[in-house]
N, C-alpha and C positions, 0 to 999 in steps of 0.2 A: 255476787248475790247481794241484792240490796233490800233491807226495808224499809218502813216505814216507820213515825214515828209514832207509839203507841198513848194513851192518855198517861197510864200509869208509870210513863219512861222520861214524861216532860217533867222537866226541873224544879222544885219548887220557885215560886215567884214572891214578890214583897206584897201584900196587899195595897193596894192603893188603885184607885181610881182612875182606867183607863181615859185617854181622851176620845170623843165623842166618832167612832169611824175608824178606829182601832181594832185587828183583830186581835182578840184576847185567848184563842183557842190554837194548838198546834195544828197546822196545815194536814189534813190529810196526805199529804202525797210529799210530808217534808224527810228529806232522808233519814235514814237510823243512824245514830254516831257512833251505836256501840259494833255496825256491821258494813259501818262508810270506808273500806279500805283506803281510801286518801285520805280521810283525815286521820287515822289510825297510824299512814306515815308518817305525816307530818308530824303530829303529836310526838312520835319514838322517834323523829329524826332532832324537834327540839329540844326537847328531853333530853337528849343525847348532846346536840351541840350546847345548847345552858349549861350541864353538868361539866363538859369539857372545856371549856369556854372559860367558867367561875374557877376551876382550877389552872389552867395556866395563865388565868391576871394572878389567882394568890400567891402563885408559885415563883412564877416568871415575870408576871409583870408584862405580858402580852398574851392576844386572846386568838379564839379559834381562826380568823383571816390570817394573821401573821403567821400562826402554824401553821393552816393548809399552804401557804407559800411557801416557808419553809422544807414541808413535808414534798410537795412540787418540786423543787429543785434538788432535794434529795434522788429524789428516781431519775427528774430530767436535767440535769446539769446543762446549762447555757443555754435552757427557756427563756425567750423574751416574756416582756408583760404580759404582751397578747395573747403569744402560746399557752401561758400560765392561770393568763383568762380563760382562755377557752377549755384547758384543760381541767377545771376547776366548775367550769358551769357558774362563774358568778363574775357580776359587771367589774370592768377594766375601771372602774373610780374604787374599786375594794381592793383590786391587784393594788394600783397605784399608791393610795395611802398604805397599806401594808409595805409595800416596798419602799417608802420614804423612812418609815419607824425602826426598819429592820436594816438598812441603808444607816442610821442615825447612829444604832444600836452595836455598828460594826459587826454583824450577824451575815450582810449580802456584800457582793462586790458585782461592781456592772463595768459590763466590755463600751471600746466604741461602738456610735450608731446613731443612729436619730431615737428619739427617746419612744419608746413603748416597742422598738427593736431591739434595742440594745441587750445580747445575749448577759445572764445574770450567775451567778453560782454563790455559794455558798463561804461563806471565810472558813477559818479553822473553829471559831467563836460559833458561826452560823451549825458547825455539825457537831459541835460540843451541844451547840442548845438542842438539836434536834436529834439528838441523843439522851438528854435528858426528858425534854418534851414528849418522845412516840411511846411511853409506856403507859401515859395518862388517855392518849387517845386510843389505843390497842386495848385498854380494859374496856372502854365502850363496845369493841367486838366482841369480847370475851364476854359481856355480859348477852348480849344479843345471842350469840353460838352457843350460849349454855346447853349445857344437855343435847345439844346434836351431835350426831356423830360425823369425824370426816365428813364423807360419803354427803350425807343430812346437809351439812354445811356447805362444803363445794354446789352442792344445786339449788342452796337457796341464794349461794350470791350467781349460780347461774340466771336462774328466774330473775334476780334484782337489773344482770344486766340485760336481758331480755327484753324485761318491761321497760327499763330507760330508753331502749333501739324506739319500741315501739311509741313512746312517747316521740321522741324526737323525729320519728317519721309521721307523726301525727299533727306537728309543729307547723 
């Protein structure tokens, strides 16, 4: 369901003196932000990684990439880069420098291979952090799942992975 953007919904603006062939008025047919469900993700998704993100630099000293790696080779022990790319949905130069930091950090250890193969796992250090680390990212759920039930919840991350399929057949 989408609208439009109404006059009374448009933002206040600075007064000053358009240049000459400027439109000054909101587009008839420009979306509604308060009913644009993609920006609406986005927004709860930044939201969400800022909040987590600002907390393990104050904490740890590393930020949401190096976690989601972390948190990665938690579930898949002896994910290459690429796998960890892929499985992650973000570009292999994000895997990579996370993996240098965490590498550095004594946090990863890496098998033979040629590099962005080379299966990866976690040290003792790596699941000590990632033991301290998944309670800061799991309150992000807990705050999302508020007030649902079970039931409520299992079908909203059903529908979430739903819509990713359908994204990505759409891709």
């Amino acid at each position: 369901m989408s609208e439009t953007v109404r006059d009374a919904d448009a933002a206040p603006r600075a007064h000053h003196a358009a240049p000459e062939g400027a439109i000054t008025e909101p587009l008839a047919d420009a979306l509604h932000p308060d009913s644009f469900t993609p920006r609406l993700l986005a927004l709860l998704s930044n939201a969400l990684v800022w909040r987590e993100s600002h907390e393990l630099r104050r904490r740890f000293g590393l930020g949401t990439n190096a976690w989601r790696v972390i948190s990665a080779l938690a579930t898949r022990p002896g994910s290459s880069a690429t796998e960890v790319s892929e499985f992650l949905g973000v570009n292999k130069a994000v895997v990579s420098q996370s993996v240098s930091t965490l590498i550095d950090r004594g946090l990863l250890l890496l098998s033979d291979g040629p590099r962005g193969t080379r299966p990866m796992y976690l040290s003792q250090a790596g699941a000590d952090m990632h033991r301290a680390m998944q309670p800061i990212s799991a309150s992000g759920q807990d705050i999302i799942l508020e007030g649902l039930s079970d039931a409520e919840a299992e079908r909203f991350n059903a529908l979430l992975r739903e819509m990713l399929e359908r994204v990505r057949l759409a891709s």
